[in-house]
Steps between C-alpha positions, in 0.01 A plus 500: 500500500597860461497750734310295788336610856510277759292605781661264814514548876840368516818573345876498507816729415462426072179454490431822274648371206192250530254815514419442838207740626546430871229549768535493907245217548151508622617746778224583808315857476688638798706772575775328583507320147493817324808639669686134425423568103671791460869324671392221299492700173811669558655178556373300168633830293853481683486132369469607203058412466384818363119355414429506846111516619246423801120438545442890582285467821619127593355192378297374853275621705413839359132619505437779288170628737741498745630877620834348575556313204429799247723745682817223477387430126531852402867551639571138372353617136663868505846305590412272213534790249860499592611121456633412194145313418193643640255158580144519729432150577364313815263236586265732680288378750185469571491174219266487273346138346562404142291264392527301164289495207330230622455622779743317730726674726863589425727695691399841678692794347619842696285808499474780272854694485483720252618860518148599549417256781593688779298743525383834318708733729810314378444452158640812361839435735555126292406707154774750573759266599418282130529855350851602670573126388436538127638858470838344611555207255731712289702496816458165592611398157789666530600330855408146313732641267833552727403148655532347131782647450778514822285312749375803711244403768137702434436528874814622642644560872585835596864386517498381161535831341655711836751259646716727668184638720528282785118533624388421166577139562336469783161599327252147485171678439603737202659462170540636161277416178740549275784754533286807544191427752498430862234287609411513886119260564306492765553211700290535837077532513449818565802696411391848306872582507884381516863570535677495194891500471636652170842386387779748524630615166141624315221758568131337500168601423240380719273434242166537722597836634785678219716563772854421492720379710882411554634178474666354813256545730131350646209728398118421666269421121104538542368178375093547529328208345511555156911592522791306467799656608717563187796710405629580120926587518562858374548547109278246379189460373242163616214498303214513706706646790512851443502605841128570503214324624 
């Protein structure tokens, strides 16, 4: 075959040149599980996996009626528009019966889980996220690009492109999408804001608010619902980041 895409949950140092499309498993819908993805995409891209993907929300357990459940979905899907493949997926619960033809039972399926099952008020919050998505292919293409070509990771550790800035490797919950944005989710229920450290050697723009800031130091981001935490390096232009909301 040419050009093939293997979607697998398991894979080794090598296994691109098979086309490996790697996912983390059927992962829980917790918080806790959403923080492990983001180490656990860094690390598949330092080995050299760049088609690297989870079930955005978890796989088990998540009821999309449930208050809870929505709120982590949303961070899980707004951090999904920064991984190098952006994948909603999940057997959500409660299960519903499938019955054959015939009439005879098979087995039950999830619930509804698509963008607009989780209620109107957050609708418009998955939309814009899918928009921010598709205005940035021309980007994306160009990180699938530099991974063709020399190797280079899509998500990348702070480290990988500051080295000599000593805090940057000791950042686990923030990393780069390419050379030029600085992704920071939402990890904990409830959080409408985070510290943010910005490696030393750039000027960023906090894309939610236009300010800028120096690099080398920890700056408090507003992350209301519908935000992500992002940050575009000075002299470049992200499509679909401009700096404005």
């Amino acid at each position: 075959q040419q050009n093939p895409v293997n979607l697998v949950r398991c894979a080794w140092a090598g296994s691109q040149r098979y086309g490996a499309l790697v996912w983390s498993g059927d992962v829980m819908c917790q918080w806790a599980y959403l923080r492990r993805q983001v180490c656990a995409g860094l690390s598949m891209g330092i080995a050299g996996l760049p088609w690297w993907t989870t079930d955005i929300g978890g796989f088990h357990q998540g009821n999309p009626q449930d208050p809870a459940f929505r709120e982590l979905l949303i961070r899980w899907f707004q951090w999904g528009c920064y991984c190098p493949v952006m994948r909603l997926h999940g057997d959500r619960q409660p299960s519903v019966p499938v019955q054959r033809k015939d009439g005879t039972p098979m087995l039950n399926s999830g619930s509804d889980n698509e963008v607009w099952s989780f209620g109107e008020e957050n609708y418009p919050i998955f939309v814009r996220y899918l928009r921010l998505r598709e205005a940035m292919r021309p980007y994306i293409r160009g990180l699938m690009r530099q991974f063709h070509e020399r190797g280079t990771p899509i998500m990348r550790p702070l480290f990988y492109h500051y080295p000599e800035d000593a805090e940057a490797w000791n950042i686990a919950d923030g990393y780069l999408f390419g050379p030029d944005v600085l992704v920071a989710p939402i990890l904990e229920a409830g959080a409408v804001r985070r510290r943010v450290y910005l490696p030393r050697g750039s000027r960023w723009l906090e894309c939610a608010t236009g300010l800028w800031h120096e690099g080398g130091q920890w700056v408090e981001s507003p992350a209301p619902l519908d935000t992500i935490p992002l940050f575009r390096r000075d002299g470049v232009f992200v499509p679909g980041l401009s700096g404005e909301r």
